[in-house]
N, C-alpha and C positions, 0 to 999 in steps of 0.2 A: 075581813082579816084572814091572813094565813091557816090552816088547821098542819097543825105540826104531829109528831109523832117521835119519840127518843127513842135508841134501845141500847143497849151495850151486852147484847148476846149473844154469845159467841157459838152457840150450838149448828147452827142451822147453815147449810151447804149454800155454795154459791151461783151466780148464775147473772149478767148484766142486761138492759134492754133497751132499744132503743127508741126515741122521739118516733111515733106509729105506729110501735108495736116490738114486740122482743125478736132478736135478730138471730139469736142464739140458745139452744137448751140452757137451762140453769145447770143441768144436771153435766154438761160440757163443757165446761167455762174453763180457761187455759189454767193448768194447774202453774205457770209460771208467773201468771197475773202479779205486778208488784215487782217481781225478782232483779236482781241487777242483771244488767243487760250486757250479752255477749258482747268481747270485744270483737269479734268480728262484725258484728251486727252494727256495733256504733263506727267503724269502718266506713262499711258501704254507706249508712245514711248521713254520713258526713256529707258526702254529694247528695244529697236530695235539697240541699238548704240554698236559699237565692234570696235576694234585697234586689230594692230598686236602687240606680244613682242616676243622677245628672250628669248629663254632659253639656259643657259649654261650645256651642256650635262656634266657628271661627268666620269673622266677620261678618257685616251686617249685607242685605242680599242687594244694595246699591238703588240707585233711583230707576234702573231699568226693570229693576223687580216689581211692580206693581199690578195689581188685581184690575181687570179690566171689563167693561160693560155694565150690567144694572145689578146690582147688589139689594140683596131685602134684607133688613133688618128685623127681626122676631124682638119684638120690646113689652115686655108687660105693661101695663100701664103702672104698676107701683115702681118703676124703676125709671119711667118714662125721661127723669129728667139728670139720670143720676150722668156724671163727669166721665164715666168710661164708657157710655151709651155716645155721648155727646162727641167723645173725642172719636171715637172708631168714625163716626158719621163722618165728622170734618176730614179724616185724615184722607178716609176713599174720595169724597168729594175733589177733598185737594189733587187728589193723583187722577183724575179725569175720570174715575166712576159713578156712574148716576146710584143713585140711592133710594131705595125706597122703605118705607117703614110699614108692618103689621104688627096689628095687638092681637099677643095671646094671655090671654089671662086664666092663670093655672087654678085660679081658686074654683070656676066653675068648669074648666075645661075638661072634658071627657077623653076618654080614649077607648078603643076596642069597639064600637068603628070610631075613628074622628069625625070632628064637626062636618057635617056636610057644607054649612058654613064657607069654617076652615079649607078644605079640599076644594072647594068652588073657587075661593078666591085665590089658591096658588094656580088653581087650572089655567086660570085666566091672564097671569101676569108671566111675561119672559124673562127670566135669569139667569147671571150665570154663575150665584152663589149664595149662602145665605149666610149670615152672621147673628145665630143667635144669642140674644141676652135673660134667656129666658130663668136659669139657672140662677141668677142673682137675687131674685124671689126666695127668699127664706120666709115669706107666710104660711103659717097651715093651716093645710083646707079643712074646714068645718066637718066634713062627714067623713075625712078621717085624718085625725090631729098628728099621723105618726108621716105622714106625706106632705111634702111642701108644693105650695105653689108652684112653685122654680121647677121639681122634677116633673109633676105633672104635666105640668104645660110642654115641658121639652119631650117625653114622650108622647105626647098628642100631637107637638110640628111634625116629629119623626114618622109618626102614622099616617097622618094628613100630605107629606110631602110624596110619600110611598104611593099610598092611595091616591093621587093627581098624575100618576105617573111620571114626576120628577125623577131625573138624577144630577143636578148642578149640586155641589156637594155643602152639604151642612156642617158649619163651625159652630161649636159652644164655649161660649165665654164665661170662665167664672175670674173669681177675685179673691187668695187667700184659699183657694182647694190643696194646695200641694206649697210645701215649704222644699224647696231642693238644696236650702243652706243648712248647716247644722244649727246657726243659731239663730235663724228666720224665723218670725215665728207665724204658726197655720193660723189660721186667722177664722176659717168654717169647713169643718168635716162636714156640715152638711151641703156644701158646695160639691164636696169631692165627690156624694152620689153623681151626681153629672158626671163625673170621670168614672164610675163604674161602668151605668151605660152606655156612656160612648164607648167603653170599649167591648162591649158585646154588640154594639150598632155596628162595628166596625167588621165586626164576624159575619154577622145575619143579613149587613145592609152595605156590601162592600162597594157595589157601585155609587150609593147615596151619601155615603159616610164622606166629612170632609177630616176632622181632629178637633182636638182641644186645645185653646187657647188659657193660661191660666194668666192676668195681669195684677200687678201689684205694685205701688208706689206712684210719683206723681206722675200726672200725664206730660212727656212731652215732647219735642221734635222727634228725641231720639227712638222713645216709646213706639210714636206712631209707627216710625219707618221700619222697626221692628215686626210691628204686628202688620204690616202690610206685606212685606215680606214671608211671613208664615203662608197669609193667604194666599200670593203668588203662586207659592208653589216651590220649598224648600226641600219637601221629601221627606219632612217631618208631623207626624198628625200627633202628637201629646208632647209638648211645648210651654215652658214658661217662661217668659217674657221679665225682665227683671233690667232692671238700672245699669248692670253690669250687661247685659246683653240677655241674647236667647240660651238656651237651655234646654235640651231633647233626653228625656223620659230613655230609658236604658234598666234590662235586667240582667245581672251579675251572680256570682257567686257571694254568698255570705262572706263575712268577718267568718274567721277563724276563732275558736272559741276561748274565752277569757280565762275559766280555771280549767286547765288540763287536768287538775290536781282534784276538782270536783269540790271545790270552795263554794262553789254558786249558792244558791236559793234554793235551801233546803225546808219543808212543811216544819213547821211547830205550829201552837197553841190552835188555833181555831183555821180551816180553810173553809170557803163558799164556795159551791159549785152552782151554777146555775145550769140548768138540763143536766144537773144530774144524777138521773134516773135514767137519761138517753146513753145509747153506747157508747158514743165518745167522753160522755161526765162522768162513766161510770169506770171507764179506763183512769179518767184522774183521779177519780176516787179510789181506788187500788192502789195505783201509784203514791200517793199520797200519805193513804194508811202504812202503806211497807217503807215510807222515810219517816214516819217520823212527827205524822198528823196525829193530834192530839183528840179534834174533837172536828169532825166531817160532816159539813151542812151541806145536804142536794134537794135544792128547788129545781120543781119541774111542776106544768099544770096541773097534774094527774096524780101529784107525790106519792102516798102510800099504794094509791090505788092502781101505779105503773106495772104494768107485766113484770117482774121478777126480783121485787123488788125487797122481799123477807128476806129472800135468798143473799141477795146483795148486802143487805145489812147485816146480816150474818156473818159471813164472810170478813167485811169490814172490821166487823168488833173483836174478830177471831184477831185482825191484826194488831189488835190493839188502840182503834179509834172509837171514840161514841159516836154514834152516828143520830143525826137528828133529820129528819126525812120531810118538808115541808111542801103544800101545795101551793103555787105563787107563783101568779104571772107577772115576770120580774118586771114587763110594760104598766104593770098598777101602781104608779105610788104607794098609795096606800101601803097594798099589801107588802110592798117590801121594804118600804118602812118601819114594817108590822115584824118582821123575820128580823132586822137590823137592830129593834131595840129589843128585842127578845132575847139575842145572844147572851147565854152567862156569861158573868164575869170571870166564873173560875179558867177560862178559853178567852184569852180577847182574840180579836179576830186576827189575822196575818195576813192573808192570800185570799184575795178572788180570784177563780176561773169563770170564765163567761162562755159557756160554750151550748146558750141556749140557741135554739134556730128553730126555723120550721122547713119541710120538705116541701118546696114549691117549685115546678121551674114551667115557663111558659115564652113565646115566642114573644118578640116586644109589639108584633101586631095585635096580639092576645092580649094583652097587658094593659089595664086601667089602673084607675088611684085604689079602688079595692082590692085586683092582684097586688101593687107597691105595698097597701098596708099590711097585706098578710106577709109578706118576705122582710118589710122592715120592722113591724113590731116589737116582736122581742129582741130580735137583732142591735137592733139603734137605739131603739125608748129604753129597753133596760139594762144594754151600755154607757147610755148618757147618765142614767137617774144612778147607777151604780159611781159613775162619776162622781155624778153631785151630792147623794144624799151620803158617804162615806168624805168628802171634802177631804180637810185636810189630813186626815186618819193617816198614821203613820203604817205603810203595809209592806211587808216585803216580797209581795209579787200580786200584780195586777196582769195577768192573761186572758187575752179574748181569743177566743178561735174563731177567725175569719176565713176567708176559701181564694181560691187563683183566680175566682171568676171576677174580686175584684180587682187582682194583680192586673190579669194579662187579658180577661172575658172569658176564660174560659171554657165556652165553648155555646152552641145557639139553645135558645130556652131559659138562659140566665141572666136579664138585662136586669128583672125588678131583682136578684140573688145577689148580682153585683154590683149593685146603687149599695144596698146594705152594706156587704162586706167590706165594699172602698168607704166606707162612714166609718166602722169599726176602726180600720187602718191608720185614718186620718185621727180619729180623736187618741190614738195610741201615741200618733206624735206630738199633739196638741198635749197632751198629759206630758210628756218626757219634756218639754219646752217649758213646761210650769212648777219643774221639776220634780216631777210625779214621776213613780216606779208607774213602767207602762209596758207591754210587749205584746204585740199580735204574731197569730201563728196561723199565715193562711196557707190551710189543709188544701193539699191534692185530692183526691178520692182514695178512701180506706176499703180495707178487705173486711166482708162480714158487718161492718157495721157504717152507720152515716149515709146519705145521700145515695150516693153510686149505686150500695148494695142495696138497696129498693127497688134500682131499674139493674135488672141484668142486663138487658138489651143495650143500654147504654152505657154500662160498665165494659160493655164486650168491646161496643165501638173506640171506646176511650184507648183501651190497651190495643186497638190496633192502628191505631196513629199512635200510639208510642208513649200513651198513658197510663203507668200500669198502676193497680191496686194495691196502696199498702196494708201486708198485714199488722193487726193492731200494736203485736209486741214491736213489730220495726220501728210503727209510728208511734211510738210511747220510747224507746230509746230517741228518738228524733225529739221529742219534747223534750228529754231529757237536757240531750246535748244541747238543745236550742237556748235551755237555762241560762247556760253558761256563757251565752256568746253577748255581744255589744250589739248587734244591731235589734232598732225595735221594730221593724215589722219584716220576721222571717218569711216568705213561701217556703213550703216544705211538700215536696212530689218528687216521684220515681218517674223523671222522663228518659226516653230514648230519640234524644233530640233530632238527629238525622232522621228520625221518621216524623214524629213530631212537628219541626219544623217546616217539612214540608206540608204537610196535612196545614199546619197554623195560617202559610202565608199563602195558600193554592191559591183563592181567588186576591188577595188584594196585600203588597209585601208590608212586612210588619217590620219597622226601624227599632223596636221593642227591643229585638234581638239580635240588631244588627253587632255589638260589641259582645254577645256569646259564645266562644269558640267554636264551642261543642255544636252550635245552631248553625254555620258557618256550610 
């Protein structure tokens, strides 16, 4: 169970800290913390805010489009016989492709080196593409339950193809990862880690990387000719396939925001923070107490015993909130079951924030199912169980904070960072579709605190491709504004896109951003 700790003592100076350690003096801490936020400031971060949309490609790529020579199929053996395995095979078939089938099977399947196995037998076989179904695997693997079959394995072909010295380019097929209709509904966020990684494959593994295929609904002529087409060679690598035709993955400017007026979702009776004792929770918790929070619960592993954490509560109770401080790894059942029925009554709950994470980032040839479980753990398992074990609970604001890594990838080092944060995204829409208050906020890199500012080195490199660092007050007016707006999964970053997008698409072009202006 939990060990908690209440206080409502206003005495004691402030000071916030972050997930591996305090980022900042206590005795530093912005004396603007909480304050409303310059109009100028909510100005500029107006532009930092981006959504994905769809676009409907214009017709279909004709019967001279077609994929040609020996195709290998990556098939798990629990999917072996499923109807979108089966129709892909017939369709290449039909269109005069030899086809061949291997089993990868994610439950035991290693990575960081791949199977020797594995690597032996693509060494040996000639292609000139691979179509894998590995991703359709939603089993989890036994030695760690927060990793599925599906990703594992797909990180192991991607190893294994690397290591055989492959580059005929690798498709991943999922089903239900991505809803591109408003009223479609997602079908598995945990498919959509497959589209996090591929899209940092796409970064790290540009000559190998083929796209993503997402399919849904029945199989049929027109289906096939569809996804045959993709393969060909359309110019599109993040694609979904639907009844109505294809549909290419596009990033945008946000929806313009719903209360100018600041009507939005505003803290009363009880908020949850999960990581928050970390910098970025402990910014919401500021935030929170100076609108209007009644009663401030921050879990985090380490709760009391986090670097700066008296100070913090302090500070809090100074605005006016109780602060209840609890240690609880939001991936335990249990224990946040344990926090959940504990809540007084005199505070029902209102708002979760989710903005546990862990600081991991590693190349995807680095990457096993024990790297995946440490970056999805808290990430996914105590997104989902916050899902589930709150049900039908009426809330007026469900916030996860997600990252660009699983937007756009982000950048190399981040494949298992961005399987996570595209899971978060995805269950965000899955929740809005069940008509659940849901909104994800996937962060760019902040100043002083979260991820970046742990590596200067790669904070540096970040801002000079045209990624700069925000600082926390800019990005806590951006949360602000983000309240207010309609769309539910904002990116929120400070790019200088004309630098940017050249750094993004140097070795391999990105259609991500083709409908961008600014990227143009």
């Amino acid at each position: 169970m939990p060990t908690q700790k209440a206080t409502q003592d206003p005495t004691r100076d402030s000071g916030p800290a972050t997930a591996g350690g305090p980022v900042r003096d206590p005795a530093h801490a912005r004396p603007d913390a909480g304050a409303a936020p310059d109009p100028r400031t909510e100005r500029n971060v107006a532009g930092w805010r981006y959504r994905i949309v769809w676009k409907a490609l214009q017709g279909d790529a004709g019967p001279a489009a077609r994929p040609a020579g020996t195709w290998l199929l990556a098939v798990p053996p629990a999917v072996a016989d499923d109807p979108l395995v089966e129709g892909c095979a017939q369709a290449l078939t039909a269109a005069g492709a030899a086809v061949v089938r291997i089993a990868v099977d994610g439950t035991t399947a290693e990575a960081a080196p791949p199977s020797a196995a594995l690597v032996d037998e693509l060494a040996g076989l000639d292609f000139a593409g691979v179509l894998s179904f590995t991703g359709l695997d939603e089993r989890r693997r036994a030695d760690h339950p927060s990793v599925t079959a599906g990703l594992a394995a797909t990180v192991a072909l991607l190893q294994a193809l690397g290591a055989a010295g492959r580059t005929a380019p690798l498709w991943c097929v999922t089903r239900g990862a991505v809803a591109p209709g408003a009223d479609e509904p997602l079908l598995s966020p945990v498919q959509a880690q497959i589209w996090g990684v591929g899209r940092v494959a796409a970064l790290e593994h540009p000559d190998l990387w083929g796209g993503l295929i997402d399919v849904t609904g029945e199989w049929d002529a027109a289906t096939a000719d569809r996804v045959l087409g993709v393969l060909a060679g359309r110019g599109e690598d993040q694609v979904a396939v639907r009844p109505s035709g294809v549909l290419a993955r596009r990033l945008a400017r946000a929806l313009p925001v719903r209360h100018e007026d600041g009507r939005g979702w505003r803290p009363r009776g009880c908020v949850l923070v999960t990581g928050g004792t970390g910098g970025l929770g402990a910014e919401v918790a500021r935030w929170a107490a100076a609108h209007g929070a009644e009663h401030l619960v921050l879990l985090s592993r380490r709760g009391a015993d986090a670097p700066g954490v008296p100070e913090l509560e302090a500070e809090l109770a100074a605005a006016g909130a109780a602060v209840t401080v609890a240690a609880c790894d939001v991936a335990d059942r249990e224990a946040l079951s344990g926090v959940l029925a504990a809540l007084p009554d005199k505070w029902p709950l209102t708002a979760v924030v989710h903005a546990a994470g862990v600081d991991f980032s590693a190349p995807l040839t680095g990457t096993g199912p024990a790297e995946l479980a440490r970056s999805l753990g808290a990430k996914t398992t105590g997104a989902a169980l916050l899902d589930e074990l709150l049900g039908d609970t009426p809330l007026d604001a469900f916030v996860v904070f997600s990252s660009i890594a699983g937007v756009w990838g982000g950048g190399g080092g981040l494949g298992a960072y961005g399987a996570a944060n595209a899971f978060l995204d995805a269950l965000t829409e899955q929740r809005r579709r069940r008509g659940r208050t849901s909104m994800a906020m996937a962060w760019g890199p902040w100043d002083e605190i979260g991820m970046a500012a742990h590596n200067t080195e790669h904070s540096a490199q970040l801002n000079r491709f045209g990624l700069a660092s925000m600082p926390p007050a800019s990005a806590m007016a951006a949360f602000a504004l983000t309240l207010e707006g309609e769309d539910g999964v904002v990116a929120v970053a400070d790019v200088e896109w004309e630098r940017f997008a050249l750094a993004f698409a140097y070795n391999r072009p990105s259609p991500l951003l083709a409908d961008l202006p600014e990227a143009g």
